[in-house]
N, C-alpha and C positions, 0 to 999 in steps of 0.2 A: 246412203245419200238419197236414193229413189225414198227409203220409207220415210225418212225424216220431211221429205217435198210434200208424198202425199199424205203424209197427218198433219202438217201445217196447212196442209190445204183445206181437209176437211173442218179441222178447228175454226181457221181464219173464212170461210166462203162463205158458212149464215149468217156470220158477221156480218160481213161484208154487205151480204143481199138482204141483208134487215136496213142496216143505215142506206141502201139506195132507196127500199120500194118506201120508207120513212120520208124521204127527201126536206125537204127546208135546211133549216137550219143543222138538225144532226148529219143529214148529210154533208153539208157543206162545212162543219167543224171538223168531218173524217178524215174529208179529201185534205182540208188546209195542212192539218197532222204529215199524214201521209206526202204533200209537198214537202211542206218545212223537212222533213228529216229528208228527204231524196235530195234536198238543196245542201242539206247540212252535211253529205257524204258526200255531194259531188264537190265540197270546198276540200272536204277531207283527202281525197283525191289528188289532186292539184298540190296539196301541200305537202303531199306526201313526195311528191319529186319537186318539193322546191320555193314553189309558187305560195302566194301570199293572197289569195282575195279577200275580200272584206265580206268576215259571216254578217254584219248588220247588215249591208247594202244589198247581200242575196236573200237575209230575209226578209227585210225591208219590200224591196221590189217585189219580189214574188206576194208577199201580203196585199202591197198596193196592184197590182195589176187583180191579185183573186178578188179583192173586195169590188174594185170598180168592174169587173164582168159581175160580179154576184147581185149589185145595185143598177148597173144600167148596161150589161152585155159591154159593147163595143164604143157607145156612147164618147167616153172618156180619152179614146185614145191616141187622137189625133195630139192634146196636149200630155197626157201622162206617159206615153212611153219615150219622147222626148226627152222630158223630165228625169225619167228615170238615168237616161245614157248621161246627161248632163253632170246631175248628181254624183254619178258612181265614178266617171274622168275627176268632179273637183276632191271626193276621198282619196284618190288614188294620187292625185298630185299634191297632195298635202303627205301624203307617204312620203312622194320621193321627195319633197324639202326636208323631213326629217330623217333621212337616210337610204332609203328606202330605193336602191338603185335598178331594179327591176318590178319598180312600180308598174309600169306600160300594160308586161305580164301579166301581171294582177288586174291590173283593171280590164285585158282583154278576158281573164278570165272569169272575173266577178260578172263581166257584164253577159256573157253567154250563159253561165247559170242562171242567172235573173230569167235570160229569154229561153233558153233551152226546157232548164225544167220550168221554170214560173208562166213564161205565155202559153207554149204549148201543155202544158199541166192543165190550165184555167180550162183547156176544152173539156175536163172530165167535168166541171160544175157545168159548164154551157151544155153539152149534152142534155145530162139532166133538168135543164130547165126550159125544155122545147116540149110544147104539148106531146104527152104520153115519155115523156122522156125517161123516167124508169124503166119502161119496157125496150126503149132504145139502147138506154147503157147497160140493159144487161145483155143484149142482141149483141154487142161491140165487145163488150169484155169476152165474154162467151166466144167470142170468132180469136180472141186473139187466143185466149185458154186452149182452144181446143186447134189453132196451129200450134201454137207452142208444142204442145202435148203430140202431138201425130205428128210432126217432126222430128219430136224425140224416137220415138218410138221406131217410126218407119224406118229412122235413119240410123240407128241400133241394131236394126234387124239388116238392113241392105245397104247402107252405107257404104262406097266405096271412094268415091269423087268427094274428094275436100271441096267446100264452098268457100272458104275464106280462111285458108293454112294457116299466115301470118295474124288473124286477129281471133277465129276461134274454130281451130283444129276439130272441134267435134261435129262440126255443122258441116253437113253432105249438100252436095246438091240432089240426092236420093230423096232425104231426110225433107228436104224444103220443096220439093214438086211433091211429095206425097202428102207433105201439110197444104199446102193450094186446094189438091185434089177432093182432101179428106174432107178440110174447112167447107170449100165450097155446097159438098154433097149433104154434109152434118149442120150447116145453118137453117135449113129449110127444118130438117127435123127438131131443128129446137125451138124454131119458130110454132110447131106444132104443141108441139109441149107447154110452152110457156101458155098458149092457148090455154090450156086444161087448168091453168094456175089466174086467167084474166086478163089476159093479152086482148087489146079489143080486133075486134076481125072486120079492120078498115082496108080498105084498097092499100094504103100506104106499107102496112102488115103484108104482104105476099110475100108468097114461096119466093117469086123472079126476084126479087127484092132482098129477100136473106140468101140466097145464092150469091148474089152479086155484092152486097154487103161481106158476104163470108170471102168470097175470092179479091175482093180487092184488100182487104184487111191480114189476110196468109200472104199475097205479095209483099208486100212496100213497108210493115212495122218491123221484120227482120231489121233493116238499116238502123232503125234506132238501138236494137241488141248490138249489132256490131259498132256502133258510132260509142257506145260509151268501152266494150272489150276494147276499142282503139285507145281510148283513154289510160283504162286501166293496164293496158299493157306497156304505154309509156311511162306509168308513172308503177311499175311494176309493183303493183297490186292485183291481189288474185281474186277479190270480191271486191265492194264498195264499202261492207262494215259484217260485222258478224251476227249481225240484231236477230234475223230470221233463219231459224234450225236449214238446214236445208236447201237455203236459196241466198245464202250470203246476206246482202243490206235491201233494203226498200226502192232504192235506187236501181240495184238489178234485179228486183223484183217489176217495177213497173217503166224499163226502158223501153218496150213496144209498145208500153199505152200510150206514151210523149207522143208518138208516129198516129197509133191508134184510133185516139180520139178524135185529133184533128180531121185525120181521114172519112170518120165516123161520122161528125157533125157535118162538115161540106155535103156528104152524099145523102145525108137525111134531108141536111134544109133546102140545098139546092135542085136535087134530084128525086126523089121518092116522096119528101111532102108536097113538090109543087108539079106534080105530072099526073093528078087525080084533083 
């Protein structure tokens, strides 16, 4: 299991960090990818204990909310995500007239995927389109990678205190203050690194800054791992699909990013671009 993780990872990360520091358009065709199918296992999910959401209207939304941040950020929102709830109530009531007596379900489900993965998802393109933003979303990915990872590990080695029994047995609370601890300390040094590679050496770029980026990011994205193991263990399933050797679906590949990003963008835009 470990080797199959870490050779999918080596495989998939220049990938990955080619289509970011690329950005435009190839960036923005990865990420849509990479939504569409996290949308398309979390309908899988849901159906699998039962439930019926509408795959058009999750990918539908999730397309229209990425296109309108891709062309105008937030501009749009005030009428489209209305639009969107509206929309997805009149599919779901055209269900239950044709039979469909757990329509409600459906539509409560269709419509949290739209916003679950599809609004909060759009932060991985919003990131990257805030000046230097490439070097921001690698700051952010990198903070979650490397809780993820020194969670593992720590909580492997000293583990004894379950964090969350009922939704995922393997997660300590050893494991998750040593990811805080590790993240925190390991941002500044990447921030160093990534120097060596082009990173510009603006006030916004400091050490206080990828610390605090790195410690709030090891806090607060665990909930989105656990928000969907909630999921999948109601609907008992033991990944979200089997697409990726090693890490299950794409889905539970990037359920801390859902948390991540949004995290990530608030404390860049609000906080670290506008205090210099």
């Amino acid at each position: 299991m470990l080797y199959q993780r870490v050779l999918f990872t080596v495989v998939a990360l220049p990938l990955g960090i080619i289509a970011i520091m690329a950005g435009g358009w190839i960036f923005a065709a990865v990420v849509a990818a990479i939504l569409a199918r996290a949308v398309w296992e979390y309908a899988a999910l849901f159906r699998a204990g039962g439930a019926q959401p509408s795959r058009i209207m999750l990918l539908g939304g999730l397309l229209a909310i990425y296109s309108a941040r891709y062309i105008t950020a937030f501009e749009f929102d005030d009428w489209l995500l209305p639009l969107i709830v509206a929309m997805t109530l009149v599919t779901h009531l055209v269900q239950f007239e044709r039979g469909r007596d757990h329509a409600g379900t459906d539509f409560a489900a269709t419509l949290s995927g739209i916003f679950y993965v599809g609004l909060l998802g759009s932060y991985m393109l919003l990131i990257r389109l805030i000046p230097s933003g490439e070097w921001w979303f690698m700051l952010t990915l990198f903070a979650v990678m490397l809780a993820d990872t020194s969670a593992y590990f720590v909580g492997s080695a000293f583990g004894k205190h379950r964090l969350a029994p009922h939704l995922s047995p393997k997660k300590s609370w050893e494991g998750y203050i040593g990811g805080v601890i590790l993240t925190t300390i390991g941002m500044p040094l990447f921030l160093w690194l990534f120097r060596q590679f082009g990173l510009p050496e603006t006030p916004s770029f400091s050490l206080l800054n990828a610390a605090l980026l790195g410690f709030v990011i090891s806090i607060l994205p665990t909930l989105g791992d656990l928000g969907i193991s909630m999921i999948k263990r109601e609907m008992h399933q033991k990944d979200t699909s089997d697409l990726l050797p090693g890490h299950g679906g794409v889905l539970d590949r990037i359920d801390s990013w859902l948390w991540a990003m949004p995290i990530g963008y608030y404390l860049i835009v609000l906080l670290f671009l506008n205090s210099h």
